[in-house]
BAZA-309343 format. One line per 3 residues: number of its first residue (from 1); for each residue x, y, z of C-alpha. Coordinates in nm, 4 decimals, padded with zeros to 6 digits. Example, Ala and Ser with C-alpha at 12.3 -4.5 7.8 and 13.67 -1.06 7.14 Angstrom:
! residues 2
1	01.2300,-00.4500,00.7800 | 01.3670,-00.1060,00.7140
! end
This chain:
! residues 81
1	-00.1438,01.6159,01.4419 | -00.2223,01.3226,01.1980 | -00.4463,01.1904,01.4726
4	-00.6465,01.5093,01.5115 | -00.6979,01.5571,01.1402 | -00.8086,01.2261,01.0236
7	-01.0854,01.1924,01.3627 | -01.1846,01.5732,01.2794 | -01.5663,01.6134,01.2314
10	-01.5865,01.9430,01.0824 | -01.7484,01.9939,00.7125 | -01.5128,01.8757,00.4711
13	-01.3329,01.6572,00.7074 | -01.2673,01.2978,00.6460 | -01.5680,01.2004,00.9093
16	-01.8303,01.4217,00.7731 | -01.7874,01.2611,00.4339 | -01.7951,00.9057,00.4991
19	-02.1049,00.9517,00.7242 | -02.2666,01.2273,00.5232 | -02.2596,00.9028,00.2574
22	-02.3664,00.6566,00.5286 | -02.0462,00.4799,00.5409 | -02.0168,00.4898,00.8758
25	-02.1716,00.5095,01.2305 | -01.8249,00.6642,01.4289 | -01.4758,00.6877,01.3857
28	-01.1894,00.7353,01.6219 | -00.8430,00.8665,01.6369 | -00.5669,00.8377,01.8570
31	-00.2004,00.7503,01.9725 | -00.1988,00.3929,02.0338 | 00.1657,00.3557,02.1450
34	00.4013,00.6376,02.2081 | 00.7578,00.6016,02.2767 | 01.0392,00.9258,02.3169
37	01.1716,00.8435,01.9692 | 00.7974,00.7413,01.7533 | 00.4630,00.7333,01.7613
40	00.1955,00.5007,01.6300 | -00.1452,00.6523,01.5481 | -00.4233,00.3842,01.5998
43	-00.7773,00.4375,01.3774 | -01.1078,00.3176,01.4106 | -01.3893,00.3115,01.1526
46	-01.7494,00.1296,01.2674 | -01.8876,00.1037,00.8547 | -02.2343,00.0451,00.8370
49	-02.3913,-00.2451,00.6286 | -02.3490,00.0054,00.3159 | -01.9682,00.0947,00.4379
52	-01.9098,-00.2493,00.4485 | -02.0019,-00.3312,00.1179 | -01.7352,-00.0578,00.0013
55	-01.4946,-00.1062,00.2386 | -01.3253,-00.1072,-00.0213 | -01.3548,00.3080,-00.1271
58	-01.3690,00.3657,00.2151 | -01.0093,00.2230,00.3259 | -00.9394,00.4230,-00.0498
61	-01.0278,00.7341,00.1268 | -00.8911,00.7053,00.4184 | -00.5646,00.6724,00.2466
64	-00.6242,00.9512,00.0111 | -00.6281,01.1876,00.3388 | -00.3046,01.0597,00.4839
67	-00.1323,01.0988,00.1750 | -00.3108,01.4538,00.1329 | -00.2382,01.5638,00.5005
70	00.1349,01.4255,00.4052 | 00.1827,01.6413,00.1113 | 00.0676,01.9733,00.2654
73	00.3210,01.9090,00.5567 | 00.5406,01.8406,00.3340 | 00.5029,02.1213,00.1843
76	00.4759,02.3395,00.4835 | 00.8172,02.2079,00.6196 | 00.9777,02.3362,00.2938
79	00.8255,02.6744,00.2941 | 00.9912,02.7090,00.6109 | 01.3715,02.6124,00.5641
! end
């Protein structure tokens, strides 16, 4: 799920910002390793010459979204116990 959300590239989504602001060229999403017990989610950002100069705001973001997709499950898992 976290995979799918972050490389989204609807309006609103993480992607559409950072290239609407010409932060980036592409970005990618994706399981890197899976095992039967865990998961690691692997993400790529290409940051254009302006991205690079806030890489900065742009890692900043990127964490803001994991940490917003974390709340609302979060908050989804205890709506439903």
């Amino acid at each position: 799920v976290l995979s799918h959300l972050l490389g989204h590239e609807s309006p609103g989504s993480l992607h559409s910002l950072l290239l609407d602001e010409g932060l980036i060229n592409g970005l990618s999403s994706g399981v890197a390793i899976s095992a039967s017990d865990f998961a690691l989610d692997g993400f790529s950002l290409s940051l254009t010459p302006k991205g690079m100069a806030q890489r900065d705001r742009v890692i900043s973001l990127l964490w803001q979204w994991v940490h917003l997709v974390r709340a609302v499950i979060m908050d989804t898992d205890e709506t439903l116990m």
